[in-house]
C-alpha positions as CSV (number, residue, x, y, z in Angstrom):
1,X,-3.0,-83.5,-56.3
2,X,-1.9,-81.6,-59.5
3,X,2.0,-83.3,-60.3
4,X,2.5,-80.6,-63.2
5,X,4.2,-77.5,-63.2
6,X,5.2,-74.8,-65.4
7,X,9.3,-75.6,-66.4
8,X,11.8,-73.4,-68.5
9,X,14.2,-76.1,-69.8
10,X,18.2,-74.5,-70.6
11,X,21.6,-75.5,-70.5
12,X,25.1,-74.7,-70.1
13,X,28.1,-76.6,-71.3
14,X,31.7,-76.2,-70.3
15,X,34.2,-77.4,-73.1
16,X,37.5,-78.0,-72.2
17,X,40.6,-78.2,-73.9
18,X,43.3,-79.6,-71.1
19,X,43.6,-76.6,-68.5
20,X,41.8,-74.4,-70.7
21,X,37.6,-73.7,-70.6
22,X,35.6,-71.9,-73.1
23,X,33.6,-69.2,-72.0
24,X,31.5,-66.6,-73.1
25,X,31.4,-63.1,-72.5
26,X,27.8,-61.4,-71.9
27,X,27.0,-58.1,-72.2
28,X,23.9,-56.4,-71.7
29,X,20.2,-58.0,-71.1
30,X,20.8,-57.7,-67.4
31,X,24.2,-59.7,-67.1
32,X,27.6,-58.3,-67.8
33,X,30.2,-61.0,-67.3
34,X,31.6,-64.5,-67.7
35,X,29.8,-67.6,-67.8
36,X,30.1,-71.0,-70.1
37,X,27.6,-70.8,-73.2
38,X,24.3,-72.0,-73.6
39,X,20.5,-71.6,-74.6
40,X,16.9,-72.6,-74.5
41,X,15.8,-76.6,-74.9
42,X,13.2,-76.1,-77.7
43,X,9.8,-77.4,-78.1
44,X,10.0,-81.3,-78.1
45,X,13.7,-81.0,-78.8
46,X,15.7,-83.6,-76.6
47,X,18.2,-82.6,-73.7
48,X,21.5,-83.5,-75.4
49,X,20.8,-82.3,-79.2
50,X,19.6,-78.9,-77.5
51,X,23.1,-78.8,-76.0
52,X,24.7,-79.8,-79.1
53,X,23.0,-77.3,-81.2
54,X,23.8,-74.6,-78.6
55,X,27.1,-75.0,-78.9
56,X,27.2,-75.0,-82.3
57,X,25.0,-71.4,-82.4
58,X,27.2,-69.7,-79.7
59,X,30.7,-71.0,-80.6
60,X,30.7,-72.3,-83.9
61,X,32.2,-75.8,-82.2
62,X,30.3,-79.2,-82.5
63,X,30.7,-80.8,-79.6
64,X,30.5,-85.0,-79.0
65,X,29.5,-86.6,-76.2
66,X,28.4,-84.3,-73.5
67,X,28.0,-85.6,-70.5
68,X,25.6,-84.7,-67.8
69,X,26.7,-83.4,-64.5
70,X,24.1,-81.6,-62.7
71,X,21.4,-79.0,-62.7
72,X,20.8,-75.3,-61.4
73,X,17.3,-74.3,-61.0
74,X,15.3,-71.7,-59.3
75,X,11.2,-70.7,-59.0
76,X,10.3,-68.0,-60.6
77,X,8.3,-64.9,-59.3
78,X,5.3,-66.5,-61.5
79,X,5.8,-70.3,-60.0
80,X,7.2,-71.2,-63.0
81,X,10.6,-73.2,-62.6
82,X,14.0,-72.8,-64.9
83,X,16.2,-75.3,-65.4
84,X,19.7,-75.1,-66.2
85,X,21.0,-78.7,-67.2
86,X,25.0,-78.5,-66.6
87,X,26.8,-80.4,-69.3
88,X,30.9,-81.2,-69.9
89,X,32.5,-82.2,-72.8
90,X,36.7,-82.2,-74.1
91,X,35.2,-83.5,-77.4
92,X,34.5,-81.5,-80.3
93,X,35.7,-79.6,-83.5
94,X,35.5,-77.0,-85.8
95,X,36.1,-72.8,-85.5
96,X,35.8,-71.1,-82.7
97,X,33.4,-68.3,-83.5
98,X,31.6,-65.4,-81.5
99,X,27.4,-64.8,-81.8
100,X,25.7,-62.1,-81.3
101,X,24.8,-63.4,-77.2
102,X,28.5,-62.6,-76.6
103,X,32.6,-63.0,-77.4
104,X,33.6,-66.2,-76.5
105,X,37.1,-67.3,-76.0
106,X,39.8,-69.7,-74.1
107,X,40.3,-69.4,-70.7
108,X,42.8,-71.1,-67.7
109,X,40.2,-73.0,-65.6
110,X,42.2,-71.5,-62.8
111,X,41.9,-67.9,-63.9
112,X,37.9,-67.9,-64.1
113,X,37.0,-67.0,-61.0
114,X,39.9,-63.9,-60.7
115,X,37.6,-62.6,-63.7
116,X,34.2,-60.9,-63.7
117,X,32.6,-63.8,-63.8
118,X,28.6,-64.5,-63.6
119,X,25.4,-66.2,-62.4
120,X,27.1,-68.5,-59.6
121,X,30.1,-69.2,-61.9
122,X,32.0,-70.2,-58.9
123,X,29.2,-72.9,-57.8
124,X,28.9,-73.9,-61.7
125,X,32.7,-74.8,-61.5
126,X,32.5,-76.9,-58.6
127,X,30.0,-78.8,-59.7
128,X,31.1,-79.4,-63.9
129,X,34.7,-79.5,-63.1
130,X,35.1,-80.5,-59.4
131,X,31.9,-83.0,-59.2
132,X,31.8,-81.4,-55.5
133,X,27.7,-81.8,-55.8
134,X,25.2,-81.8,-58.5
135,X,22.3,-79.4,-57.8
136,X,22.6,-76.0,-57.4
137,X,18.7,-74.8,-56.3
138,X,17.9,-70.9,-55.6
139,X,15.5,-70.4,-53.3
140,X,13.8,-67.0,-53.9
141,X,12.8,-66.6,-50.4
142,X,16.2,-66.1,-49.2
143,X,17.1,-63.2,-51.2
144,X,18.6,-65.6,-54.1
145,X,21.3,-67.2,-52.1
146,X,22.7,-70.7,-53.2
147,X,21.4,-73.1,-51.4
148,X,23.3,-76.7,-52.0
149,X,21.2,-79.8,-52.1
């Protein structure tokens, strides 16, 4: 029995500042809305340094320390998997600067979710900032409806 598959390795990290969360405004490409930053895990690149370097690309912040907390992740139409690790962190530094995959800016934690927010944002913030579960799988059969696990 073949144990291999075809994967799609991303993440997502939500720094926080106190009550405040740093988010990222997309537009276009499919997705207009809210959702914490992140990118692709590169060839060979670790987990954590992808993360890292993401945050740096999309917000101009380097971030220390991030810390696991789940995954998101969905088959594809082509079998393929995606992955979306879900890091926190409250540790970083530097200026806070927008790229071209959107505005990103300081938000109340508590205000997210009255905002047009994106891609299970509300599932996202009850797993990074409530630890409520960790997984978040999307089961394609069923219309792409959250399924906890």
């Amino acid at each position: 029995m073949e144990r291999r598959e075809q994967v799609i390795l991303t993440n997502i990290c939500m720094i926080y500042d106190g009550s405040k969360v740093l988010v990222e405004e997309k537009v276009g490409k499919g997705a207009d809305g809210i959702i914490f930053p992140g990118g692709h895990v590169e060839e060979h690149e670790p987990i954590v340094d992808s993360v890292i370097r993401e945050m740096k690309e999309e917000t101009g912040l380097t971030i220390e320390n991030p810390l696991l907390c789940g995954v998101k992740e969905w088959i594809n139409e082509d079998g393929s998997r995606y992955v979306v690790f879900l890091f926190k962190t409250d540790r970083f530094s530097g200026e806070l600067v927008s790229s071209s995959e959107g505005k990103v800016f300081w938000m109340e934690k508590s205000e997210v979710l009255k905002s047009n927010w994106i891609w299970h944002m509300d599932y996202l913030l009850r797993i990074m900032a409530d630890g409520e579960f960790t997984e978040l799988y999307l089961d394609s059969a069923d219309d792409w409806k959250p399924v906890l696990k």
